[in-house]
N, C-alpha and C positions, 0 to 999 in steps of 0.2 A: 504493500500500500504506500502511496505517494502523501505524506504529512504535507497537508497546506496552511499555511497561516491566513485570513481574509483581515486584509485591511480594508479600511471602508466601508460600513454597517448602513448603509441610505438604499434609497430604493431599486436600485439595477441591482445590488448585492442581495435584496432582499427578494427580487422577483426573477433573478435569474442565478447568479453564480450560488447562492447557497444552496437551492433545490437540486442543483445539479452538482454540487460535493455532495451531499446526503445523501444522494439515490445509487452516487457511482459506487461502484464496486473496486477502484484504482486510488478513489483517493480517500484520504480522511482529515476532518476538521481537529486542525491540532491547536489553532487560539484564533480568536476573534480579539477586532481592533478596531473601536471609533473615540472621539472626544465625547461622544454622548454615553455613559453610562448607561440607558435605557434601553440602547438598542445594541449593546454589546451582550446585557441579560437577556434579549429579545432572543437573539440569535442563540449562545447555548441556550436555552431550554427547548429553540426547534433543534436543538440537534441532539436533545435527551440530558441536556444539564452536565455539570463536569470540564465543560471545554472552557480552558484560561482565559480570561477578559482583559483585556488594557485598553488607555486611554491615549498610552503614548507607544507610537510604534517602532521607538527605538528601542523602547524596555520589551519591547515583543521579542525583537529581533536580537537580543541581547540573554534574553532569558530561554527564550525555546532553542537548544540546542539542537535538538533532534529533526525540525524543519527539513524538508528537503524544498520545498515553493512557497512562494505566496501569492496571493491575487489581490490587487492594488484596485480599489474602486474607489479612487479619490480625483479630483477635481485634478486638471493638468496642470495648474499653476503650483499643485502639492508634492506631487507623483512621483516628479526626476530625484529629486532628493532621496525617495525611498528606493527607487531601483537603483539608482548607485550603490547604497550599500546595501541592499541585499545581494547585487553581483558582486558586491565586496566579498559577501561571506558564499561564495559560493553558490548561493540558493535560485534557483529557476525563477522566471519574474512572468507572470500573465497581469498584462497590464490595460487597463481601458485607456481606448481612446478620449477626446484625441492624445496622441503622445504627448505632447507639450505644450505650455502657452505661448512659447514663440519659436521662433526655426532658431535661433540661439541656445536654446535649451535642448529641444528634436537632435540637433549635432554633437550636443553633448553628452544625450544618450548613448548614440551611435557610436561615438567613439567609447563611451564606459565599457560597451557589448564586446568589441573586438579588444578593448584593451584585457578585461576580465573572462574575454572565449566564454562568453554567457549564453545561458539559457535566457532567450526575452521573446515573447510572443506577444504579437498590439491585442487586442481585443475588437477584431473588424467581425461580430458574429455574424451579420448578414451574407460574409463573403460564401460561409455555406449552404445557400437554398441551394434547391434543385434549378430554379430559374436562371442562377447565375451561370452552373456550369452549364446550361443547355445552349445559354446564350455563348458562353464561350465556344462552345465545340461548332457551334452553327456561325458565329463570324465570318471565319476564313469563306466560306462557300459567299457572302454578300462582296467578297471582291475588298478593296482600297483604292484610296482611302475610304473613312468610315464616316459619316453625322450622324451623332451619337446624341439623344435627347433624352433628358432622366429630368421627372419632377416630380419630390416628395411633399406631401403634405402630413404631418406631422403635431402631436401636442397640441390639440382641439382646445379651444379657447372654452372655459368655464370657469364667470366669476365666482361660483361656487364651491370650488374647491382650492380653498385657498395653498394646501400645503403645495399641492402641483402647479398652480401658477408661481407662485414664489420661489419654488425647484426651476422651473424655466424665465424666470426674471432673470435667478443667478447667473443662468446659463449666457441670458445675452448681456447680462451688465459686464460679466469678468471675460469672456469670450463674442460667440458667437451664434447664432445658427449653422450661416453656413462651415464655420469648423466641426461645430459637434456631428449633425446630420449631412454635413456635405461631405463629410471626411471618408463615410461608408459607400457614397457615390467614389467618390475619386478612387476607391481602394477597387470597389470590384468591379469596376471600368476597367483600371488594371488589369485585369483578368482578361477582358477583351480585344484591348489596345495597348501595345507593350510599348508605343512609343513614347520618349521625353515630351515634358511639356516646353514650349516655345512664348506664348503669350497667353494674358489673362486679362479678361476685360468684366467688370462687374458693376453693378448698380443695383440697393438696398433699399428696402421701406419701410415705415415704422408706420403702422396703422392706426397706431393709437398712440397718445399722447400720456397714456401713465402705463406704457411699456417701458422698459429701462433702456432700449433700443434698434435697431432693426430688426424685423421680423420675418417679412420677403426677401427673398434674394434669388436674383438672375445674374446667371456668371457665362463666360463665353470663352471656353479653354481650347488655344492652338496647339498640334501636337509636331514632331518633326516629319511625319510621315504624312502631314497635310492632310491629317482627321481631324476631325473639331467635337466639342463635347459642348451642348450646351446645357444648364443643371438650374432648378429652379427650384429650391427651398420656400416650403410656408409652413411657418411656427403660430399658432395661436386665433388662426382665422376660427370665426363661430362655426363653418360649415368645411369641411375639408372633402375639395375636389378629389376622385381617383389619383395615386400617386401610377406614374405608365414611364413605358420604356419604350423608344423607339430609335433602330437602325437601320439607317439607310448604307449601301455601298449602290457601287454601277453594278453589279448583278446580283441585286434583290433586297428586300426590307422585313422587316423584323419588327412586331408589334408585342408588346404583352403589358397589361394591365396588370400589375403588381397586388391589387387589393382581391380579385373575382381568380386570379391565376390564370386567365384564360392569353392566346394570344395566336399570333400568326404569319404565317411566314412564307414571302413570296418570293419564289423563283423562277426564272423564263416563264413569268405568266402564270403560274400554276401557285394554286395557294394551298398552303397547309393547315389548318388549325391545330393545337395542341393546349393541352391543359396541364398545369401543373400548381403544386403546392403555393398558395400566397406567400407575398414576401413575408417573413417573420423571423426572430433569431432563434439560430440553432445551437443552442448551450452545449448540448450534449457532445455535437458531433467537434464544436469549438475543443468541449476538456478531452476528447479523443487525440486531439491534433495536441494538445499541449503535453498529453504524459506522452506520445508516442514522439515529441521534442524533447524530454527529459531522458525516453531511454537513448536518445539518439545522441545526444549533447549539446544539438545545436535547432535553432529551429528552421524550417525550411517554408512555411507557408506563414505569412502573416508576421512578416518579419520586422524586425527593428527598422530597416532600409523603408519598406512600404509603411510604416509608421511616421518618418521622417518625408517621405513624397508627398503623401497626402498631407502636413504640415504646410509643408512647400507652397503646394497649390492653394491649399485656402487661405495661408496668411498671404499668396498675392494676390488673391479677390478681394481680402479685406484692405487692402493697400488698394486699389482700384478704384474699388467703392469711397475710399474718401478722398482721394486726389482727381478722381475723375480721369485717370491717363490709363494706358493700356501697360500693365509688370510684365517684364522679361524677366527670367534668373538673373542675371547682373544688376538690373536695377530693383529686383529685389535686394540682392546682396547689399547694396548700395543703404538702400534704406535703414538697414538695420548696422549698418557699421560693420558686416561681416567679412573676414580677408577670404578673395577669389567670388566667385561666382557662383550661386548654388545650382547646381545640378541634381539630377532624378540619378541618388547612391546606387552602385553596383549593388545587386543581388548578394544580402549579405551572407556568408557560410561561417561561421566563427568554426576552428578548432573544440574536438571532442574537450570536453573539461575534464577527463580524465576516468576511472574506474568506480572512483570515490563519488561522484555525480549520479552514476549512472543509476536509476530506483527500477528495482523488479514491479512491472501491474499488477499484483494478482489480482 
């Protein structure tokens, strides 16, 4: 059994990663960790009472020797600090998105991962529907370059429940939309489109005047292979449109409606329809990919690198959107004081971390 420590006791932790320790047969809850006391209790006692509680996650990480991972479900402006020194102590890192709150931080992930040959996995669960990979394997047949249209609707607006509007206040007051929810676009676009991105053009709106701040977002991403993505976030609308997915290439288009799973696909004239699972996250198949990176040493899907891209890209839509100009990587780089030009990271492989790393699933 893989010992995981869960930092961050709030609600993704409480509706996804916990259910999915508790039921897996690979891993076991070995300490729970929030500043809230209340939902540190919360959590042992779903997990049968007994499992260590702290407030601060460096007396976790200090105290639980026997850890072999943790899972980080903390805000990104928190996060980096914790996976450095968890890759300090050797420990596997499944971390939520997005990775960081600026591409200054994302690079200094990146480099902690190769410098400590870590275990680090982003947390892009959406990368595994069935949708994504179908739409992966059916790409190449639509030819290149690609127009690639992706629009989520997301985080339904009710003044009613005050604790999830004030969860998604935080989100756009310290961050963003299009980071949090565009970041799951850009990741398993990825999957589609392996090329660099080239330009980024964006434009934001804030609907409402006691929103903490934009809440639409339209972004317009150039790729080197002369495909374009264009990506349409809505956070907080009263009525939320179908989120859909649409690919065009010169030999044929690709539809699919994300919410009904239905969709269809045309080539030299002849249409297909096919039905599969709606978009949703897939925990489970997510902590498969994670211990099967722990017995491995290194992770290969949902990597540190694709952690730091998707960064990339939406902190140059949110540069876009308030200058009004169109972000290249250099004048990304630029913006932020960074040396050299940022670029979409090689495919990261870190070195095996050793024997002593390696955790049997039973």
């Amino acid at each position: 059994m893989i010992s995981v420590g869960l930092i961050g006791c709030g609600e993704v932790a409480e509706s996804g990663h916990l259910p999915t320790i508790l039921q897996s047969d690979r891993f076991r809850l070995a300490a729970v960790c929030d500043v809230d006391p209340a939902r540190t209790e919360l959590f042992s006692k779903r997990a049968g009472g007994g499992v260590p509680q702290y407030s601060d996650w460096r007396k976790l990480l200090t105290r639980e020797q026997k850890l072999d991972a943790v899972v980080l479900a903390l805000p990104p402006e928190i996060s980096p600090d914790v996976v450095v020194a968890a890759l300090r102590l050797k420990l596997a890192v499944l971390d939520e998105k997005p990775i960081a709150a600026s591409v200054a931080e994302g690079r200094r992930l990146l480099q902690a991962v190769e410098e400590h040959r870590g275990v680090y996995q982003i947390g892009f669960v959406l990368r595994y529907g069935d949708w994504v990979e179908h739409i992966r394997q059916l790409a190449p047949s639509l030819g290149s370059p690609l127009q690639i249209n992706v629009e989520v609707y997301d985080e339904r607006y009710n003044p009613h429940d005050a604790l999830h509007l004030a969860r998604i206040q935080s989100f756009i007051r310290n961050s963003s939309a299009m980071t949090h929810e565009g970041s799951h676009v850009i990741d398993y676009v990825s999957l589609w489109n392996h090329g660099a991105w080239r330009t980024v053009s964006a434009v934001a709106q804030q609907t409402s005047p006691t929103f903490s701040g934009p809440n639409v977002w339209s972004s317009h991403i150039e790729f080197d292979d002369q495909s374009t993505l264009d990506v349409k976030i809505g956070w907080l609308l009263p009525e939320l449109p179908p989120s859909t997915v649409t690919v065009n290439g010169p030999d044929g288009r690709l539809d699919f409606n994300c919410v009904t799973g239905r969709g269809h696909l045309e080539l030299g004239g002849v249409e297909q329809p096919f039905t599969l699972p709606p978009l949703a996250p897939h925990w489970e198949r997510q902590y498969q990919t994670f211990a099967a990176a722990i017995n491995r040493g290194f992770a290969e899907v949902a990597t540190v690198s694709d952690g730091v891209r998707a960064l990339e890209v939406t902190a140059a839509c949110e540069l876009s959107a308030r200058n009004g100009l169109a972000v290249t990587p250099e004048s990304l780089a630029a913006a932020f004081g960074l040396a050299g030009s940022v670029q979409r990271p090689a495919r990261h492989t870190p070195r095996s971390t050793g024997p002593e790393r390696i955790v049997e699933a039973r």
